[in-house]
DSSP file (Angstrom, degrees, kcal/mol; ACC not computed):
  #  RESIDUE AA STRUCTURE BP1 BP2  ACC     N-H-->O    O-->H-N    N-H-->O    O-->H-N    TCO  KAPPA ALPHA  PHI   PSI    X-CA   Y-CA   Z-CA
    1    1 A X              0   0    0      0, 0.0     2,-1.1     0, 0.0   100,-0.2   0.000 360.0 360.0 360.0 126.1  191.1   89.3  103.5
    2    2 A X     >  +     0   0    0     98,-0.5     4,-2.7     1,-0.2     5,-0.2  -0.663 360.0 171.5 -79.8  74.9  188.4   90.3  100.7
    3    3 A X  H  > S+     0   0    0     -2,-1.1     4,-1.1     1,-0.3    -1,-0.2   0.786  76.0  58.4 -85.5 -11.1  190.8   90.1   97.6
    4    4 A X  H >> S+     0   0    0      2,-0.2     3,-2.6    -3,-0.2     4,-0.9   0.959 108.6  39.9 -56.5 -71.2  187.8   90.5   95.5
    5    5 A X  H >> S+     0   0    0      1,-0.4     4,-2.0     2,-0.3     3,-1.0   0.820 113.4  58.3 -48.1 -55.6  186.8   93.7   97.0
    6    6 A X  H 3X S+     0   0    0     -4,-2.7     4,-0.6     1,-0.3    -1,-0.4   0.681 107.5  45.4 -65.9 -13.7  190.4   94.7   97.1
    7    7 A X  H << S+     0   0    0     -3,-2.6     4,-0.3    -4,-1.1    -1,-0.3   0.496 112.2  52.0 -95.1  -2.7  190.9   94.4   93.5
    8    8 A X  H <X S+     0   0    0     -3,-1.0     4,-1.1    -4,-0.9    -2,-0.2   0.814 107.3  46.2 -73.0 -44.8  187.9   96.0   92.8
    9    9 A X  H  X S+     0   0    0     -4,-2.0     4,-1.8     1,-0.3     5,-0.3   0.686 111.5  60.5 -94.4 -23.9  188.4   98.9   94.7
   10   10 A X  H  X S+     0   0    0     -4,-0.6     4,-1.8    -5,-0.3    -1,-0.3   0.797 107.9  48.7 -50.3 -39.1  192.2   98.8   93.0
   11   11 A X  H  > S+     0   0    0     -4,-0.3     4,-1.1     1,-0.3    -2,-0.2   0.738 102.6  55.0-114.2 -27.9  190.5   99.1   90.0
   12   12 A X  H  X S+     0   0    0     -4,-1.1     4,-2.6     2,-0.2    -1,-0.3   0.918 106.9  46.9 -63.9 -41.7  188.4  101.6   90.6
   13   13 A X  H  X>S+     0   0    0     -4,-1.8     5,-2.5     1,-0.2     4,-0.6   0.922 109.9  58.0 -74.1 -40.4  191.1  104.4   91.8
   14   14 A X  H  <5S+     0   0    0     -4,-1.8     3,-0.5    -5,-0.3    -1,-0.2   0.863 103.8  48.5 -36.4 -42.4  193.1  103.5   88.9
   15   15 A X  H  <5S+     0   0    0     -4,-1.1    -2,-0.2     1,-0.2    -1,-0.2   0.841 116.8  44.7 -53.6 -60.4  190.3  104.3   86.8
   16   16 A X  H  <5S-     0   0    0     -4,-2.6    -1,-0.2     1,-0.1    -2,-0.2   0.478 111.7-113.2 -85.2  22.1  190.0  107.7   88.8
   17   17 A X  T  <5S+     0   0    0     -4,-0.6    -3,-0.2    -3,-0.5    -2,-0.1   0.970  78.9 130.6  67.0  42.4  193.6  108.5   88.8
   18   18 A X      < +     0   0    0     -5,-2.5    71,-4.1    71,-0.1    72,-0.4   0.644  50.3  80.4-114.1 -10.3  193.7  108.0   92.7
   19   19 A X  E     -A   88   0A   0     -6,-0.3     2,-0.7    69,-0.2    69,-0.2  -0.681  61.7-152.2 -98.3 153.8  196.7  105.7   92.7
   20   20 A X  E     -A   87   0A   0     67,-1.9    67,-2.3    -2,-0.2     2,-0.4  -0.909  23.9-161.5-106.7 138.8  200.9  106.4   92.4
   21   21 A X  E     +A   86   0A   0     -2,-0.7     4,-0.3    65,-0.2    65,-0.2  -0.883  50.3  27.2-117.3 108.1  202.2  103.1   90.8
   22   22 A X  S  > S-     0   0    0     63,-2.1     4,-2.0    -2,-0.4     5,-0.4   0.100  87.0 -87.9  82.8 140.9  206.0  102.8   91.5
   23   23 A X  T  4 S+     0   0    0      1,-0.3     4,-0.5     2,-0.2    -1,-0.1   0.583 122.3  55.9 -58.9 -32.4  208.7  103.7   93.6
   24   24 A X  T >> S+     0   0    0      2,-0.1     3,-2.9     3,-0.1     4,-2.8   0.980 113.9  36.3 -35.8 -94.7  209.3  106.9   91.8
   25   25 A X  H >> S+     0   0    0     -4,-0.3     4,-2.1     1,-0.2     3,-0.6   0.861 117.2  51.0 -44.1 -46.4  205.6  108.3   92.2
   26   26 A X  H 3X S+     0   0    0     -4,-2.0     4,-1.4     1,-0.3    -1,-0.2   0.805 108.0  53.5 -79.6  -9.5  204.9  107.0   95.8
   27   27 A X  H <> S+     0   0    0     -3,-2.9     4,-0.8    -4,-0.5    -1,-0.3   0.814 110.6  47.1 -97.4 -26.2  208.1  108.5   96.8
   28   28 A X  H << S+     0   0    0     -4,-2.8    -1,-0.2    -3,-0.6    -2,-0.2   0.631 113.2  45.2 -83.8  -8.9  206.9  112.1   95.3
   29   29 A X  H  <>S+     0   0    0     -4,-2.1     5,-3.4     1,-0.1     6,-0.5   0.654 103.6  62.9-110.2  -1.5  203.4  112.2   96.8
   30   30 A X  H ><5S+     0   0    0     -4,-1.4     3,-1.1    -5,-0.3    -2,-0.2   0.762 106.6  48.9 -77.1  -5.2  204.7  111.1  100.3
   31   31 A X  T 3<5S+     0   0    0     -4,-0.8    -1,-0.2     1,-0.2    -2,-0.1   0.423 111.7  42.8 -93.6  15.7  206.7  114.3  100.1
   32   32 A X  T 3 5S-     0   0    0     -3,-0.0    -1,-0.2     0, 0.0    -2,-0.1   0.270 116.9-125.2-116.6  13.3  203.7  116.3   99.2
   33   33 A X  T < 5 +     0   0    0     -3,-1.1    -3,-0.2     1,-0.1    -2,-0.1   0.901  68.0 134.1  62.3  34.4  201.9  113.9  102.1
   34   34 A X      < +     0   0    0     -5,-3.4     2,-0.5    56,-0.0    -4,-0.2   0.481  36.2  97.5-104.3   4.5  199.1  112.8   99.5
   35   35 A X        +     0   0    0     -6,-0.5    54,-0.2     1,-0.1     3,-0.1  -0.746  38.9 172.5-117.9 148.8  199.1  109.2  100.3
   36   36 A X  S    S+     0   0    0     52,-3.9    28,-0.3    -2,-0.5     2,-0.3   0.592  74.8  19.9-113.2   5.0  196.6  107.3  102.7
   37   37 A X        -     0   0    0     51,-0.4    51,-1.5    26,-0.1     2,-0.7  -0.870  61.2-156.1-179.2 117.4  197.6  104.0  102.0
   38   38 A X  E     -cB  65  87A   0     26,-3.9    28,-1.6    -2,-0.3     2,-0.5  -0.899   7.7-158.6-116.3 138.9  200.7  102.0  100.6
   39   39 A X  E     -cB  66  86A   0     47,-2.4    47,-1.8    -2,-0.7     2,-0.8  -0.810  10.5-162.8-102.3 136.7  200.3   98.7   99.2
   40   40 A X  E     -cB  67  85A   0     26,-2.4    28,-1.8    -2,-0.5    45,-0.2  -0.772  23.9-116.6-113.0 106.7  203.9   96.8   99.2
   41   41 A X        -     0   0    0     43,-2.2    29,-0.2    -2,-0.8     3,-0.2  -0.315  19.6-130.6 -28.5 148.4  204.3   93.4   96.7
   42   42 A X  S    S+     0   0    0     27,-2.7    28,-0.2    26,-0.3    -1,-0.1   0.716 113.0  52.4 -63.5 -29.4  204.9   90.2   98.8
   43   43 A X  S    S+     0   0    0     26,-0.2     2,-0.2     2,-0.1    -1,-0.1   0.390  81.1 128.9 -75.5 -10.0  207.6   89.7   96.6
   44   44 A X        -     0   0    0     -3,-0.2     2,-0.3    40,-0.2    -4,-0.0  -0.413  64.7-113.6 -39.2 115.9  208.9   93.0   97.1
   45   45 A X     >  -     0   0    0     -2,-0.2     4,-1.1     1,-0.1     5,-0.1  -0.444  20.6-115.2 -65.8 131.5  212.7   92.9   98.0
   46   46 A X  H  > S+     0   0    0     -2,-0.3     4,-1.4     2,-0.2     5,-0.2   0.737 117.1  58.2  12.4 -67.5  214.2   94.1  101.9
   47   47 A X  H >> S+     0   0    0      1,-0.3     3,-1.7     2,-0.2     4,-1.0   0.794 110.1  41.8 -72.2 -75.8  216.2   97.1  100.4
   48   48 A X  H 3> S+     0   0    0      1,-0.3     4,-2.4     2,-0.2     5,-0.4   0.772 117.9  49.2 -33.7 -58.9  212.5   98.7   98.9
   49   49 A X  H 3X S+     0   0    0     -4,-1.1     4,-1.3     1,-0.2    -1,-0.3   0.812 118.5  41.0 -37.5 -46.3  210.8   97.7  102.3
   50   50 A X  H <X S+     0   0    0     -3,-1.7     4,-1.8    -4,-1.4     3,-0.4   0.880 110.9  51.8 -65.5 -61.9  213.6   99.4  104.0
   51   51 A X  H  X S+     0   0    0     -4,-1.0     4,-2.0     2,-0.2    -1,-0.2   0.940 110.9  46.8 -39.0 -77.3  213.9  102.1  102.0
   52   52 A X  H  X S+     0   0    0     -4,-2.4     4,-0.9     2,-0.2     5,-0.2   0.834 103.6  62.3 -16.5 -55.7  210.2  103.0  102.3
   53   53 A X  H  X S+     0   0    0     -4,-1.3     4,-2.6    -3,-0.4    -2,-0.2   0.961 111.6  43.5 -53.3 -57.9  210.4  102.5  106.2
   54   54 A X  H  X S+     0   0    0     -4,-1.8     4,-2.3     1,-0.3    -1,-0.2   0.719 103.9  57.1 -43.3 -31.4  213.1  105.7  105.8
   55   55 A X  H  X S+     0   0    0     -4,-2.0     4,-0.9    -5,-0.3     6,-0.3   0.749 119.0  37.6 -95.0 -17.1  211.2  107.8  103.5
   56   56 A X  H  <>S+     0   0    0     -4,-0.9     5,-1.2     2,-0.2     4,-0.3   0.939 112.6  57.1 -73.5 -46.7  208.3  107.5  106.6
   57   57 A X  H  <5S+     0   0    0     -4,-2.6     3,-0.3     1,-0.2    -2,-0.2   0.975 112.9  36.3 -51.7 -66.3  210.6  107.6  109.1
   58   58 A X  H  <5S+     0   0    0     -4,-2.3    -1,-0.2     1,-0.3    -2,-0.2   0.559 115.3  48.4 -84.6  -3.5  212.0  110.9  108.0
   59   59 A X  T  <5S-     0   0    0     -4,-0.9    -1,-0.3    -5,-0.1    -2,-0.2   0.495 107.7-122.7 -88.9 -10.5  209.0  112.9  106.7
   60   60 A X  T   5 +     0   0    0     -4,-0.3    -3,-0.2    -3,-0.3     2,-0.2   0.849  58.9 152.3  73.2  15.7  207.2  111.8  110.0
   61   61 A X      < -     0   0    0     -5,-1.2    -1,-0.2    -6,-0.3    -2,-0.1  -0.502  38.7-161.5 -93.3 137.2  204.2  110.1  108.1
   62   62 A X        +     0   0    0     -2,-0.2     2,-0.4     2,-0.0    -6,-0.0  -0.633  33.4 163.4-141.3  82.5  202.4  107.2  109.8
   63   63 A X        -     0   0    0     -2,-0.1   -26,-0.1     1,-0.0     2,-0.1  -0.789  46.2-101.8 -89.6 112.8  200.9  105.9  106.3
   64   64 A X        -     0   0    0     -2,-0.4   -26,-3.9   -28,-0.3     2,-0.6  -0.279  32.0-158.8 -64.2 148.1  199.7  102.6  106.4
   65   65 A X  E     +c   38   0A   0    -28,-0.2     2,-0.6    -2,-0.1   -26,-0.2  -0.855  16.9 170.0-128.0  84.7  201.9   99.9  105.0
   66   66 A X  E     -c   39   0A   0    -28,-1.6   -26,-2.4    -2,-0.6   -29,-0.0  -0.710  31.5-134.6-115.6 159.3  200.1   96.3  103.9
   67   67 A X  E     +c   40   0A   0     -2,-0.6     2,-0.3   -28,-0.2   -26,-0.2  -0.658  32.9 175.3 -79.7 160.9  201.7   93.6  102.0
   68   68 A X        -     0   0    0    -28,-1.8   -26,-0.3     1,-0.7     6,-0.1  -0.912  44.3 -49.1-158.4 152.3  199.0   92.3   98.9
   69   69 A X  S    S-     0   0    0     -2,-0.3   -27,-2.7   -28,-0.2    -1,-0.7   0.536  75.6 -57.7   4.5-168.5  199.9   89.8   96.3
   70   70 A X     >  -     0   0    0    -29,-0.2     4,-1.8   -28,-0.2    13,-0.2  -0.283  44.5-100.9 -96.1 177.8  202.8   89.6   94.1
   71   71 A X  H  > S+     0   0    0      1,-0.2     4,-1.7     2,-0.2    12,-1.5   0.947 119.9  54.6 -54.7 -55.7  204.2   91.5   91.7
   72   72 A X  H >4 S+     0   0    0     10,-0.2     3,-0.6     2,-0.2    -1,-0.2   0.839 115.6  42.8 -12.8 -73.9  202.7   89.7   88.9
   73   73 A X  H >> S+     0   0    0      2,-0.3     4,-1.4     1,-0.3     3,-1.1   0.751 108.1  50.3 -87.0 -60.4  199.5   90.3   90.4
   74   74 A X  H 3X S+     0   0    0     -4,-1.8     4,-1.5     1,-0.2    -1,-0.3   0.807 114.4  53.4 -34.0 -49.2  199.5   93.9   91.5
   75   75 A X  H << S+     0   0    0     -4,-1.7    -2,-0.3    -3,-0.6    -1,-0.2   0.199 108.2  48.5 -95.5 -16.0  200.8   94.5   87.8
   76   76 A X  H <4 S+     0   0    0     -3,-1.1    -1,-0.2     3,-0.2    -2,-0.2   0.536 105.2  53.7-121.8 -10.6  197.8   92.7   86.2
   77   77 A X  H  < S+     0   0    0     -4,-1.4    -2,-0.2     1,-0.1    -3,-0.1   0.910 118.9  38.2 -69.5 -46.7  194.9   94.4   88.2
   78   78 A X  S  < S-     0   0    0     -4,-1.5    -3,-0.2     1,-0.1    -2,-0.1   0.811 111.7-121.1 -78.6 -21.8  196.5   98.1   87.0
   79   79 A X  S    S+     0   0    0      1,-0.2    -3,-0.2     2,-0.1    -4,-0.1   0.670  76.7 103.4  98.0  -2.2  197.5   96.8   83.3
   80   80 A X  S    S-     0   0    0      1,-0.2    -1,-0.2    -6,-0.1    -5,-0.1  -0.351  79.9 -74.8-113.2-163.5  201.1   97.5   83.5
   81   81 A X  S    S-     0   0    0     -2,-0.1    -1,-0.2     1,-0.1    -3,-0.1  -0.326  81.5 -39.7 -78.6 174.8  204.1   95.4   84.1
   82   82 A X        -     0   0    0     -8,-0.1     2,-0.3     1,-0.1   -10,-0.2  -0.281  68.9-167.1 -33.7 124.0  205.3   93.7   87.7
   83   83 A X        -     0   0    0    -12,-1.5    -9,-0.2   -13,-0.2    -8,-0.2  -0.979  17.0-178.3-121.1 148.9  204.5   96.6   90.0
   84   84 A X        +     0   0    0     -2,-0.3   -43,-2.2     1,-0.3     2,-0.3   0.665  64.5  42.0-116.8 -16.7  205.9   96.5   93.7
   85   85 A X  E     - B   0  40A   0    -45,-0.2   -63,-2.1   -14,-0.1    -1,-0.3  -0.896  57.1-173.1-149.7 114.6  204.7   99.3   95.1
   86   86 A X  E     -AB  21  39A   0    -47,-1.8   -47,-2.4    -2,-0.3     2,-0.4  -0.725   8.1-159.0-121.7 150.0  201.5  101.0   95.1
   87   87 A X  E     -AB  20  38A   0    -67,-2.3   -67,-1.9    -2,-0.3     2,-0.5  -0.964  20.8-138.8-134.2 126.9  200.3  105.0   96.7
   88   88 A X  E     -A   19   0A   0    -51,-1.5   -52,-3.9    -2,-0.4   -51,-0.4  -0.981   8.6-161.5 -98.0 124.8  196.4  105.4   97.4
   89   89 A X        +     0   0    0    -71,-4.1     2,-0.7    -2,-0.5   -70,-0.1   0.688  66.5  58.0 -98.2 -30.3  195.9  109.0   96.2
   90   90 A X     >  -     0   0    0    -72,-0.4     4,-2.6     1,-0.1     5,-0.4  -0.757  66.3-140.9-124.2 149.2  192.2  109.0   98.4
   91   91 A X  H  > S+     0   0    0     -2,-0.7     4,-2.1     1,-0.2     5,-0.4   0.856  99.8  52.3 -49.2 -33.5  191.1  108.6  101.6
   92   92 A X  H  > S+     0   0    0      2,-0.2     4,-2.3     1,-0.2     5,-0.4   0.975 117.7  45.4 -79.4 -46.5  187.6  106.6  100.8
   93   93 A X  H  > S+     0   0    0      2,-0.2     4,-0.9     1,-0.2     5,-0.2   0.954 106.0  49.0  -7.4 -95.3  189.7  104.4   98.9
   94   94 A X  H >X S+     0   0    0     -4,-2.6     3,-1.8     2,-0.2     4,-1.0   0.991 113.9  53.3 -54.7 -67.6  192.4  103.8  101.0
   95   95 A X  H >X>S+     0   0    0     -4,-2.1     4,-4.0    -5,-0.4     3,-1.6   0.976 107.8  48.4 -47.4 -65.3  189.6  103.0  104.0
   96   96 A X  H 3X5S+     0   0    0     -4,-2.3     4,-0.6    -5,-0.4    -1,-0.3   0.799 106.3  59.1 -68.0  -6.4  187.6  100.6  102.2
   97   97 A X  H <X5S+     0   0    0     -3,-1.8     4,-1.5    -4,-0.9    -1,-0.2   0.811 118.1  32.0 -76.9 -28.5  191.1   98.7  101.2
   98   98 A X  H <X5S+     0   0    0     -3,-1.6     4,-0.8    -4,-1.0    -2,-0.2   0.549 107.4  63.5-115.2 -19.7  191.8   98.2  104.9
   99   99 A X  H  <5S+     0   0    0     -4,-4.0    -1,-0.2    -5,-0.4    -3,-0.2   0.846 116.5  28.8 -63.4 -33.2  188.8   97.9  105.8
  100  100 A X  H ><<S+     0   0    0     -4,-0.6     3,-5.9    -5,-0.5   -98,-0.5   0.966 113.3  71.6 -81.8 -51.7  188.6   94.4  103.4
  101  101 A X  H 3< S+     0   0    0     -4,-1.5    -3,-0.2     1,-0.3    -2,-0.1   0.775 107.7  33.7   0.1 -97.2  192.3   94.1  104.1
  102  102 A X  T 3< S+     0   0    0     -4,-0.8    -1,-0.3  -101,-0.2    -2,-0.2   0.117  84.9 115.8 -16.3 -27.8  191.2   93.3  107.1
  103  103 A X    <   -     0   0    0     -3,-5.9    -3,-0.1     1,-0.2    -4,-0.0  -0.045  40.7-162.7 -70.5-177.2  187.8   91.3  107.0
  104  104 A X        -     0   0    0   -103,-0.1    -1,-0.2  -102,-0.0    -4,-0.0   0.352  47.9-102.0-151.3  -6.0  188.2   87.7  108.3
  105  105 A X              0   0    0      1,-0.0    -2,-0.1  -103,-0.0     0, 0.0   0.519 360.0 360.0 100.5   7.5  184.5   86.3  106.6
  106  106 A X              0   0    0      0, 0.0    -3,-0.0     0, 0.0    -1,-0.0   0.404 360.0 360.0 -93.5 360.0  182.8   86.5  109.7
């Protein structure tokens, strides 16, 4: 995992208004289907995980789901307080997050 690159690229859609930040927002642009990518705190409790898993389940959305940092953490790339849950509002975005997500240094 490239956590540079992923906070970078965090930092960028914030900048363009491409992220929902909170349980609220992510849960009103998966019902308008506008999210490519949710990022979940590690520290995030069961009942959110769960909950999420439901709000997928029953719109029929197969949005990818990856766990990142902590709340703390999440919450100090955007400027705000502890955030647990994060919505990537674009596709290019969202790809190059999982694409790093993903890297292994090789």
């Amino acid at each position: 995992m490239n956590e540079a690159k992923i906070r970078t690229l965090l930092g960028l859609a914030r900048r363009a208004r491409k992220l929902a930040v909170g349980a609220s927002a992510v849960e009103a642009h998966l019902r308008k289907q506008a999210i490519y990518l949710i990022l979940l705190a590690e520290d995030a409790g069961a009942n959110k995980e769960r909950k999420l898993q439901n709000q997928l389940t029953s719109l029929q959305l197969k949005c990818p789901v990856i766990r990142y940092a902590n709340k703390h953490d999440l919450g100090e790339i955007l400027n705000h307080p502890d955030v647990a849950i994060i919505g990537v509002l674009d596709r290019h975005f969202a790809d190059g997050i999982i694409m790093h997500a993903h890297f292994d240094g090789k």
